[in-house]
C-alpha positions as CSV (number, residue, x, y, z in Angstrom):
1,X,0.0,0.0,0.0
2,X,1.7,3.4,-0.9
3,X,2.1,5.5,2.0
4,X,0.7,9.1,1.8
5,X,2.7,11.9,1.5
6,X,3.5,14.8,4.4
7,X,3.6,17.7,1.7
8,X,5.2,20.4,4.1
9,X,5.5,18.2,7.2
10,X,9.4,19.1,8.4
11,X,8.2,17.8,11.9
12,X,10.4,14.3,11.9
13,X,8.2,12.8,14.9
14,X,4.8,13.7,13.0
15,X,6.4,12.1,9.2
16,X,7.1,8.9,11.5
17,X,4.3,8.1,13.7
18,X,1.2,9.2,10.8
19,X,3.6,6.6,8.5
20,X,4.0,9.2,5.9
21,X,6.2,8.6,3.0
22,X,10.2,9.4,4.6
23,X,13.6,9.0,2.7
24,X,16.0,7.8,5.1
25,X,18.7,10.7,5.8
26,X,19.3,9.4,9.2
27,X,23.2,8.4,8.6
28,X,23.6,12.0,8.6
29,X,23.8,11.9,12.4
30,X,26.6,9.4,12.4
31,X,28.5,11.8,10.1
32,X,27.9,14.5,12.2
33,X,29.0,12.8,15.2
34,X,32.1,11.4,13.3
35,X,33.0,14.9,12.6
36,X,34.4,16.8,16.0
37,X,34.0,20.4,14.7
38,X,32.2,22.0,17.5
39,X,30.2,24.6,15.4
40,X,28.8,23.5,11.8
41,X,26.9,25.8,9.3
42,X,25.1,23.3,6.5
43,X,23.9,26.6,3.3
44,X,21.5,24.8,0.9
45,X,18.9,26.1,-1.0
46,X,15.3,26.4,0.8
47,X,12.9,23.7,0.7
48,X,15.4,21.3,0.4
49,X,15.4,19.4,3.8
50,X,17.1,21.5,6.0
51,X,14.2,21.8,9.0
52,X,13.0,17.9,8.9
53,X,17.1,17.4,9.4
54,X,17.7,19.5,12.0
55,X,13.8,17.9,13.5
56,X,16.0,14.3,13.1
57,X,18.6,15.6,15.4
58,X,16.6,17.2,17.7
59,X,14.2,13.7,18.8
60,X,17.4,11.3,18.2
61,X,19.8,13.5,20.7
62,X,17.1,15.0,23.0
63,X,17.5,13.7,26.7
64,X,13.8,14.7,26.8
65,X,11.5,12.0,26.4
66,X,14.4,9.8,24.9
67,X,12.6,5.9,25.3
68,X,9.8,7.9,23.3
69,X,11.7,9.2,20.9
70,X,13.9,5.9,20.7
71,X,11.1,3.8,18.8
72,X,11.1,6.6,15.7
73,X,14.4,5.3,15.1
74,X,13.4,1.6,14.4
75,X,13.9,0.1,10.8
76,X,16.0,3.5,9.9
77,X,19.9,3.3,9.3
78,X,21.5,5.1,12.3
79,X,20.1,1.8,14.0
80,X,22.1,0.2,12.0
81,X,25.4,1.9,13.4
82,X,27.2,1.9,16.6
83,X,25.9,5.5,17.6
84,X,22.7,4.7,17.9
85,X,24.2,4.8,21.0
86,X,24.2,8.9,21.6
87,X,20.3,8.6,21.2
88,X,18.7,10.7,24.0
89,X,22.1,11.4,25.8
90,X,21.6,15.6,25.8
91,X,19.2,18.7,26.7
92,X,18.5,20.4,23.2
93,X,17.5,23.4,22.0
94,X,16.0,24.0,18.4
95,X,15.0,27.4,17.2
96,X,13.9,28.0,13.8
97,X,14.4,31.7,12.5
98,X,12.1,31.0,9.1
99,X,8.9,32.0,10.3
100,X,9.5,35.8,11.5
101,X,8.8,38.4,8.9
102,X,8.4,42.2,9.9
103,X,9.0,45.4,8.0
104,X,10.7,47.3,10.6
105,X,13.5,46.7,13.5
106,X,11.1,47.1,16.4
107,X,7.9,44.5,15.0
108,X,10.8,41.9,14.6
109,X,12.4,42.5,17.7
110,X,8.7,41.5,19.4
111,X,8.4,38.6,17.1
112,X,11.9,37.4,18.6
113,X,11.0,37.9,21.9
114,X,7.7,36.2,21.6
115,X,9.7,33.4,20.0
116,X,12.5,32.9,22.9
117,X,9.4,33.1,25.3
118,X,7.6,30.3,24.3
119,X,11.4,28.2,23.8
120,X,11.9,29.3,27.4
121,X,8.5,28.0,28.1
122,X,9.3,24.5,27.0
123,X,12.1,24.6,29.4
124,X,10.3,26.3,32.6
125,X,11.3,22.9,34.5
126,X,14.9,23.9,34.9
127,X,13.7,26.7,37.2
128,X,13.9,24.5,39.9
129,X,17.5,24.3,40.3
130,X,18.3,28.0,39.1
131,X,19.5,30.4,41.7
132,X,17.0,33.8,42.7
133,X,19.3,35.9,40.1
134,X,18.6,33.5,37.5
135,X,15.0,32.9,37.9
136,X,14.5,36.3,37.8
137,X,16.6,36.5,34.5
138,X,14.7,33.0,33.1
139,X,11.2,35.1,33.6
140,X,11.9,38.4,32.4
141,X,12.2,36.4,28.8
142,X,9.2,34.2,29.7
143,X,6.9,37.0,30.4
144,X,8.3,39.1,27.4
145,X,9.8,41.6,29.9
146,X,11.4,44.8,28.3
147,X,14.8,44.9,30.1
148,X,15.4,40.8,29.4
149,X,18.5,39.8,28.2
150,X,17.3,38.9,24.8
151,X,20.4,39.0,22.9
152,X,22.2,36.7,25.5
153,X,19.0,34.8,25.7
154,X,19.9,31.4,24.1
155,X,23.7,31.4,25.7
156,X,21.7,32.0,29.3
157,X,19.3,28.8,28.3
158,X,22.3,26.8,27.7
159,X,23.7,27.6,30.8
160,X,20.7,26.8,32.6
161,X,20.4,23.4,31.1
162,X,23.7,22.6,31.6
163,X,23.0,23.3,35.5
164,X,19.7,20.9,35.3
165,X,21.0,17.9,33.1
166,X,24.9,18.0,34.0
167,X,25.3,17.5,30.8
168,X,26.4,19.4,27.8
169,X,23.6,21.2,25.3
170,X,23.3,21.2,21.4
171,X,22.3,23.8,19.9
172,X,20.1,23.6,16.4
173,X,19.3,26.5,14.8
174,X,17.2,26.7,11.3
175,X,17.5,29.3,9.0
176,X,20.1,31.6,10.7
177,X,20.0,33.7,8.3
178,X,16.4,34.5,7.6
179,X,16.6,37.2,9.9
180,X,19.1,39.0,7.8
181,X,17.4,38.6,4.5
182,X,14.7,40.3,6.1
183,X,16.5,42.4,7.5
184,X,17.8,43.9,4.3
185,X,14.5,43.9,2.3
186,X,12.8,46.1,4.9
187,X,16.1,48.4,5.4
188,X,16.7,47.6,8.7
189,X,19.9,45.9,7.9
190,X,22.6,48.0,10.6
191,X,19.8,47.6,13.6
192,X,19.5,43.7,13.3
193,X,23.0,42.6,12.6
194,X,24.4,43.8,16.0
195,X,21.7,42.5,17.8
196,X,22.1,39.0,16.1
197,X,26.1,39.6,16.1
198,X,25.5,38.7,19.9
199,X,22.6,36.4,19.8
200,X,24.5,33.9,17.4
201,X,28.0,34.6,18.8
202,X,27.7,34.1,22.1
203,X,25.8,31.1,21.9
204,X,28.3,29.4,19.8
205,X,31.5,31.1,20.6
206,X,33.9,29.5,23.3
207,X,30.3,28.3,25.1
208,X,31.6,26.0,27.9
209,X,28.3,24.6,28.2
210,X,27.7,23.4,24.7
211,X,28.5,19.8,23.2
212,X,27.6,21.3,19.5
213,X,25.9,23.9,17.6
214,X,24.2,23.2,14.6
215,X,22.9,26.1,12.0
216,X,21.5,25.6,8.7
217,X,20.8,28.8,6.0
218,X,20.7,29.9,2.2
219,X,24.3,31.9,2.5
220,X,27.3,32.0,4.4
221,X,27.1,35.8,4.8
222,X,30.8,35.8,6.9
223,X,31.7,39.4,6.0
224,X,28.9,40.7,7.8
225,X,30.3,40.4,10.9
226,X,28.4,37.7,13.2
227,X,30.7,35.1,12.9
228,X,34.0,37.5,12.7
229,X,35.1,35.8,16.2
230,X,34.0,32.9,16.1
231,X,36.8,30.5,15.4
232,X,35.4,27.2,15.5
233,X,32.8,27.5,13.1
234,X,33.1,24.8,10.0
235,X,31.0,25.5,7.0
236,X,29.8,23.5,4.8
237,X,27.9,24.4,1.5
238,X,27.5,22.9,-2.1
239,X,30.7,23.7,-2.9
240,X,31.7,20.8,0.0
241,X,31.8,16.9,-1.0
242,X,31.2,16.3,2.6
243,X,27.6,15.6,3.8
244,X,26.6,16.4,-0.1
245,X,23.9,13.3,-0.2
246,X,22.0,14.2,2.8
247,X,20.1,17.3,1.4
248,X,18.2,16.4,-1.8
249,X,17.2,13.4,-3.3
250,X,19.8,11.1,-5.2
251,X,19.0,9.3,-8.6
252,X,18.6,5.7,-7.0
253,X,16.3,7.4,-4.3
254,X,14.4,9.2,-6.8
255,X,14.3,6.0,-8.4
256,X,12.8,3.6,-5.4
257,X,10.3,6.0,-4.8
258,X,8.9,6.3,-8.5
259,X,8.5,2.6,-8.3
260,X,7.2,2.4,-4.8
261,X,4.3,4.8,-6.3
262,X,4.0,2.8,-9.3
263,X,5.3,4.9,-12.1
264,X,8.8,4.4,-12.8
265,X,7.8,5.0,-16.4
266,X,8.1,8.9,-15.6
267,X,11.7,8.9,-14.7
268,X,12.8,10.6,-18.0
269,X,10.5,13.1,-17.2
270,X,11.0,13.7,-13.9
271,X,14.9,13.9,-14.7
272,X,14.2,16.9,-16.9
273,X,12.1,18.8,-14.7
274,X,13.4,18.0,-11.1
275,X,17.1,16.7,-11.5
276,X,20.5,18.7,-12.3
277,X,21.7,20.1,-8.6
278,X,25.3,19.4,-8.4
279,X,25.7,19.2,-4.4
280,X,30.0,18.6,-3.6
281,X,30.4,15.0,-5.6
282,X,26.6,14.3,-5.5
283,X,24.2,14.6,-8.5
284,X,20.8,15.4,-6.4
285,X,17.0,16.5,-7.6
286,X,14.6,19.2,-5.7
287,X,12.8,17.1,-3.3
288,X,10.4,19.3,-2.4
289,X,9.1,19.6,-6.1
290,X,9.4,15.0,-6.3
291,X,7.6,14.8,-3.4
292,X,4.6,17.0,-5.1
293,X,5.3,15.3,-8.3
294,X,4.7,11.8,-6.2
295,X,1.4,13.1,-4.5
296,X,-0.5,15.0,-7.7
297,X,1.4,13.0,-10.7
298,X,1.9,16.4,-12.7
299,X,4.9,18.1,-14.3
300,X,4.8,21.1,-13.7
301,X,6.9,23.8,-11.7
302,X,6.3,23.2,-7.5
303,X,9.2,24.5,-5.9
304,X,9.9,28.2,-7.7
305,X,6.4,29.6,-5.6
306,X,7.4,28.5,-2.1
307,X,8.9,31.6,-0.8
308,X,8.5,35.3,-2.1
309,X,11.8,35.5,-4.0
310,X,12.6,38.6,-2.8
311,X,16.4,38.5,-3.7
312,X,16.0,37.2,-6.6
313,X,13.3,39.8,-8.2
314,X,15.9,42.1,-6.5
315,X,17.9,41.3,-9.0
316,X,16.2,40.5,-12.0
317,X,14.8,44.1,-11.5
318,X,18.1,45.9,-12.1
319,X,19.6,43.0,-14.3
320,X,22.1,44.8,-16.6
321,X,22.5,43.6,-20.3
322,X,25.4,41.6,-19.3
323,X,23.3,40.0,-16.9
324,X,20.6,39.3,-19.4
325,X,23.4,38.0,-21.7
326,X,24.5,35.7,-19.4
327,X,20.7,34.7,-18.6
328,X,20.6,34.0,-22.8
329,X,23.6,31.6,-22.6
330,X,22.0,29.8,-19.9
331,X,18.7,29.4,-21.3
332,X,20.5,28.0,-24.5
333,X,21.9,25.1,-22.7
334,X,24.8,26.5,-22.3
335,X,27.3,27.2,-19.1
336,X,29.3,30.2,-18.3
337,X,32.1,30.5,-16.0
338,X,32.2,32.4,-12.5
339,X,34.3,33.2,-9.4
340,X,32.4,31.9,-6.7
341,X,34.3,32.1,-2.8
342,X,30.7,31.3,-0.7
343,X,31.9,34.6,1.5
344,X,29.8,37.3,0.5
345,X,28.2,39.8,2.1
346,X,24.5,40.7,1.3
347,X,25.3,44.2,0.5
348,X,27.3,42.9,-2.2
349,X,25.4,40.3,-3.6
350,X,23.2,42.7,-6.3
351,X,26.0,43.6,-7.7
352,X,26.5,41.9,-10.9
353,X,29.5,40.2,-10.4
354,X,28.6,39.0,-7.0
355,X,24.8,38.0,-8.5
356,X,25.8,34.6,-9.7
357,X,26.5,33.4,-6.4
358,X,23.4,34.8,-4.6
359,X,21.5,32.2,-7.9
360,X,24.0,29.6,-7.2
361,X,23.3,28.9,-3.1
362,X,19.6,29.9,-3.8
363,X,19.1,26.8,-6.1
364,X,18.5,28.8,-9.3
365,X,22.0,27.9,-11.0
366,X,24.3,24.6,-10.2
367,X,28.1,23.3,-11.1
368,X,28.3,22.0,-14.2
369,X,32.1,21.6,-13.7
370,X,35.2,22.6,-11.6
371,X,37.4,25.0,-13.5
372,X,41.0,25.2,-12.5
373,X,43.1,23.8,-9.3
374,X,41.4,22.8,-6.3
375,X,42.6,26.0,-4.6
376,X,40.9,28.2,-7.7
377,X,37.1,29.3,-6.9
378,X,36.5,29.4,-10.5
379,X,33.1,27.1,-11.8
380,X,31.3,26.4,-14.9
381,X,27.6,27.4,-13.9
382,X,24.1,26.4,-15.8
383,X,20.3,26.3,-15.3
384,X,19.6,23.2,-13.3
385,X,16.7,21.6,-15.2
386,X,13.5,22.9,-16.8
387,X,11.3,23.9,-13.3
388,X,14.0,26.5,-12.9
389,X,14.3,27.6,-16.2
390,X,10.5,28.2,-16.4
391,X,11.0,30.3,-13.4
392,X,13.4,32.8,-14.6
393,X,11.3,33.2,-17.9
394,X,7.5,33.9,-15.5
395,X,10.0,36.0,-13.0
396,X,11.2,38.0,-15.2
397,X,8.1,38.7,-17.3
398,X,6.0,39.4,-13.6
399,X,9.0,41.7,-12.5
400,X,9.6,43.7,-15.4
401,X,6.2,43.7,-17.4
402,X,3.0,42.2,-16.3
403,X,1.7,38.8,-18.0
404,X,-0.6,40.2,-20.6
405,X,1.3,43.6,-22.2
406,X,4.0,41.0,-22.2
407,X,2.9,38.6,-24.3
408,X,1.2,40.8,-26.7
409,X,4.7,42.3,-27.2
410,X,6.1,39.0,-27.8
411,X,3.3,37.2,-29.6
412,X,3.3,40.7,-32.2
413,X,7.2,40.0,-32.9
414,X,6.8,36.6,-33.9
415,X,4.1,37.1,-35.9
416,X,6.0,39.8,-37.7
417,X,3.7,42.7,-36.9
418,X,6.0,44.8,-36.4
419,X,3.4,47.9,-35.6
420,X,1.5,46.1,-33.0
421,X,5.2,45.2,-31.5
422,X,6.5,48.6,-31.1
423,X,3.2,49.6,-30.2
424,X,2.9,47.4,-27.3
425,X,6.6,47.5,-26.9
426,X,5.9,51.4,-26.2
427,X,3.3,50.4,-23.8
428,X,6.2,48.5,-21.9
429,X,8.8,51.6,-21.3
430,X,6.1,53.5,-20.7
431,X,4.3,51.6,-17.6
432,X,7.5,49.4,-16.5
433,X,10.8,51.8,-16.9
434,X,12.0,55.0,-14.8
435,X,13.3,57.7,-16.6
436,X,16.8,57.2,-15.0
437,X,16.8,54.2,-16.0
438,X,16.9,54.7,-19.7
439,X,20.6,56.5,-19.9
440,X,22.3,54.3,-21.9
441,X,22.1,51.6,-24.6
442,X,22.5,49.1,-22.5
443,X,19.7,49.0,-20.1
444,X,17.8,49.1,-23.9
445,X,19.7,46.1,-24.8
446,X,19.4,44.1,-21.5
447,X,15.6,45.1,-21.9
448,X,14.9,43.9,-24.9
449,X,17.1,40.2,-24.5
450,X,15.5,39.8,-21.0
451,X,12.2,39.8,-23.0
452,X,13.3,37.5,-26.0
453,X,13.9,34.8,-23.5
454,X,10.6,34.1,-23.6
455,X,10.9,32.8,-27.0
456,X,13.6,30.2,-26.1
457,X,11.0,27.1,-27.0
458,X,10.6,28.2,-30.6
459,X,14.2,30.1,-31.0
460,X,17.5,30.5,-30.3
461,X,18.3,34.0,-28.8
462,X,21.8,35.1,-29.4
463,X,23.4,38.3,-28.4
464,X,26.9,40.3,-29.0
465,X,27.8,37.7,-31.2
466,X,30.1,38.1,-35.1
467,X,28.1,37.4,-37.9
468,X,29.7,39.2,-41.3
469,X,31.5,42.4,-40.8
470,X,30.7,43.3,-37.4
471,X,28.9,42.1,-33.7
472,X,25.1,41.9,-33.9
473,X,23.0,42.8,-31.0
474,X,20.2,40.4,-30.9
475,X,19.5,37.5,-33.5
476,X,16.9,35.7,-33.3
477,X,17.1,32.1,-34.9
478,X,13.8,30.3,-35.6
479,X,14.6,26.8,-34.3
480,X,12.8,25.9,-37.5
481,X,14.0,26.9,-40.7
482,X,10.9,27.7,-42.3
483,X,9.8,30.0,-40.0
484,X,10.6,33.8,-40.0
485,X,13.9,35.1,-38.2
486,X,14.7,38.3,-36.7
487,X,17.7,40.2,-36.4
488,X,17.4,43.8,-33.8
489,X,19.8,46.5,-33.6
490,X,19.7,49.1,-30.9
491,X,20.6,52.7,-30.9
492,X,19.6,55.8,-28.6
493,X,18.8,59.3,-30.2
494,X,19.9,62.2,-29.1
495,X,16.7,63.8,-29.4
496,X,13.1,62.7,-30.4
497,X,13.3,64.0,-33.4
498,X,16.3,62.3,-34.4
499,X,14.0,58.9,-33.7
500,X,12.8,57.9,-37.2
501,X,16.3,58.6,-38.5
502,X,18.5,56.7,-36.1
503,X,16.0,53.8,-36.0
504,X,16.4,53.6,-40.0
505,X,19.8,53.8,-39.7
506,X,20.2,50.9,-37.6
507,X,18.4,48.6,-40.5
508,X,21.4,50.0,-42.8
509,X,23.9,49.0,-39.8
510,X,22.3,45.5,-40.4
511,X,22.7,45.6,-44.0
512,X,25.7,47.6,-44.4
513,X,28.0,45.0,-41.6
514,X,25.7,41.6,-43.0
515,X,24.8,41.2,-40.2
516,X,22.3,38.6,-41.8
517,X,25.4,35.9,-42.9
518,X,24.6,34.0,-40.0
519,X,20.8,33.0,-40.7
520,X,21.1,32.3,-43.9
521,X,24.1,30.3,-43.9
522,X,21.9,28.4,-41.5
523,X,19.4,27.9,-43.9
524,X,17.0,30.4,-43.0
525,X,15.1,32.3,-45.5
526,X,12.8,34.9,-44.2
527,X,14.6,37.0,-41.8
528,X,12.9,40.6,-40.7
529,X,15.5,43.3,-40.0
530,X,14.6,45.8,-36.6
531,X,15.8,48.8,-36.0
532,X,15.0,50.5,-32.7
533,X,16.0,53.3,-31.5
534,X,15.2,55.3,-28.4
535,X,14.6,58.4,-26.5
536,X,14.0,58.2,-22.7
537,X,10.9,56.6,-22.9
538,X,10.0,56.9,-26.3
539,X,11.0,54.6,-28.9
540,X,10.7,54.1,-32.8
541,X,10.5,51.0,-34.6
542,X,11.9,50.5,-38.3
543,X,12.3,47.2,-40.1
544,X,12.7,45.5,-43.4
């Protein structure tokens, strides 16, 4: 009988006892207790199994309730292995940072304090052995007091477990770095990092009363300063070989669980759409988009809607034509090569050569190969499989444009109605562009190829590329040869009046450098020649 599926269950307790459909990632705790770095940061993209990990450790080390939370173990493989034997031997505390979002400093700062108070709830019992001082300290966070110590809050629980169990505490915290993301959408960047410079660091830094800390998060964000002093913190990202199997689904699990659900058949399929994360040495797909495949039995795009993207449509916002360039290569199949260190800061990572990381440890792009000597932090990058791909094409479009005015744009072009396109194209810098924007040629051309991506199922999209005498700015290759191609030039006016001309004279820049050798040594016949030029806001459109 097929088990049912726990679509957003990250509980580890709940996916065993209502039998709900589990991949075994338990021998991820006998690698962590193989490994005797005290302080260990796990980056992977969201909705990837961070929180039902860090739920695993919590029932399978937690002295509370151990014999309990022994049987949930049964039949799974760290009962298999000698340290099945740490089960239940410490106090731990596991606080998730993902669920908090406020748009200023002082609404987040309640939602933390509401948050310690109920963790300090679940731990009231240790108040019998705390001295006066402390008791008085443990309830001004339970009773959401205004002069608690809230930054030193988790270090003080620690403490005060420590003194109840005699034992050491682990520390698991999910999403550290949710916080700061928020943080910097809502502008409140400089008040939060101090205050989480302290919460984090003292926690983890030189605690004598901790056995291990445990974080997990998107990015490493080091340069920002909360883990400046802390010395014994290893990190481990997909960039790492180590631990690169225990977030994600591999093939053969990907595999047993198509045939346990009877349709094995799909596995081409499900390749395409789900597979292509390159994790350290592992090849892994998205299971949070397999396990919705496995409950609804339908292709299409799960995982890009699960959060509100805000750093990527950041991004794609202010993408610069080399951006968008780079964006064409990748939705061509092809990879493009990056620096990527896994250090940066968030103030950084907009900028466009730091953007390819930000896609890279958000799940957006993968490794397609290591460039160079081990010590080089040079990759090959590319799209991970189709889901992703449809993302940035419906991202882009929703950022920049708006569904319909979009696709009348697009739909005019390759129908060769060239009026309705720069009519609708008009529309476009009109609604969707600010006048500061439009300074230059390139934000035109980055524009303009960020919209021909929508055509990758039908063309090729190819941009700054020779063909003839000279480097076109945008061809557009029907992927059938009997259908129309397009080649556009771009060139800004130095006045609206000067519109007609200059968009004319593109089509003889076209003509004049051949521009069109390209497509017709490719066989194509029927190739429309574009000339746009622009003005601020205002545009004209000339072809041939």
């Amino acid at each position: 009988m097929e088990k049912g599926i726990g679509i957003g269950i990250e509980d580890f307790k709940k996916v065993i006892n209502e039998n709900s459909f589990y991949i075994d990632k338990t021998k991820w705790i006998e690698e962590i207790l193989k490994d005797k770095s005290i302080i260990k940061l796990f980056t992977r993209p969201r909705r990837f199994g961070k929180t039902l990990n860090m739920s695993t450790l919590k029932y399978f080390f937690d002295i509370k309730n151990k014999d309990e939370n022994r049987k949930l173990f049964n039949g799974l493989d760290i009962e298999k292995s000698n340290y099945i034997s740490e089960q239940g031997k410490y106090p731990v505390i596991f606080i998730s940072m993902k669920g908090i979002k406020a748009q200023n400093w002082n609404i987040y700062l309640s939602e933390i304090k509401i948050l310690l108070r109920t963790l300090y709830e679940e731990f009231s019992y240790v108040k019998d052995v705390l001295s006066p001082s402390e008791q008085i300290e443990f309830d001004k966070i339970w009773f959401k007091k205004d002069d608690g110590e809230y930054s030193n809050a988790l270090k003080n629980l620690t403490a005060y477990l420590y003194k109840y169990y005699k034992k050491e505490v682990i520390l698991l915290i999910d999403e550290y770095d949710n916080p700061l993301i928020t943080a910097y959408e809502y502008h409140y960047y400089d008040d939060a990092l101090p205050f989480f410079k302290v919460f984090y660091g003292e926690a983890l830094k030189t605690n004598p009363y901790l056995k291990m800390g445990i974080m997990t998060g998107i990015i490493r964000v080091i340069k920002a300063g909360i883990f400046s002093d802390l010395n014994n913190l290893k990190v481990y990202s997909i960039l790492n070989e180590k631990y690169s199997d225990f977030f994600g689904f591999t093939q053969n699990e990907v595999e047993n669980a198509l045939k346990d659900f009877n349709i094995e058949y799909e596995l081409p399929d499900v390749k395409s759409w789900y597979d292509g994360y390159k994790f350290g040495n592992s090849d892994v797909y998205n299971p949070w988009s397999i396990l919705n495949f496995l409950t609804d039995k339908k292709l299409i795009p799960y995982w890009i809607d699960t959060s509100d993207n805000y750093l990527i449509n950041k991004t794609l916002k202010n993408a610069s034509s080399d951006t968008m360039e780079a964006l064409q290569k990748l939705f061509s199949g092809e990879s493009f090569e990056e620096n990527i260190n896994g250090n940066s800061d968030l103030s950084v990572l907009f900028d466009d050569e730091e953007i390819w990381e930000l896609f890279l440890f958000s799940g957006y792009l993968t490794i397609d190969e290591k460039i160079g000597e081990d010590y080089e932090n040079v990759y090959a990058l590319r799209l991970p499989n189709r889901e992703v791909k449809e993302f940035f094409k419906q991202k882009f479009i929703d950022v920049n444009f708006g569904e319909s005015l979009f696709r009348n744009t697009m739909e005019a072009l390759k129908k060769n109605k060239i009026e309705g396109f720069e009519k609708y194209l008009q529309n476009i810098l009109l609604k969707s562009t600010s006048y500061y924007d439009t300074s230059n040629e390139d934000f035109y051309h980055g524009l303009i190829l960020g919209m021909t991506l929508y055509l990758d199922r039908d063309y090729y999209v190819t941009s700054n590329r020779e063909s003839g005498l000279g480097r076109y700015d945008v061809i557009i290759e029907p992927k059938n040869k009997n259908n129309r191609g397009f080649i556009l030039e771009f060139k800004v006016a130095k006045s609206e009046k000067e519109l007609d001309k200059v968009s004319k004279e593109a089509i003889e820049q076209i003509i004049d450098k051949k521009y069109d050798t390209l497509l017709k040594e490719r066989g194509v016949k029927d190739i429309t020649l574009v000339g746009i030029a622009f003005f601020g806001k205002i545009l004209k459109v000339s072809y041939k």
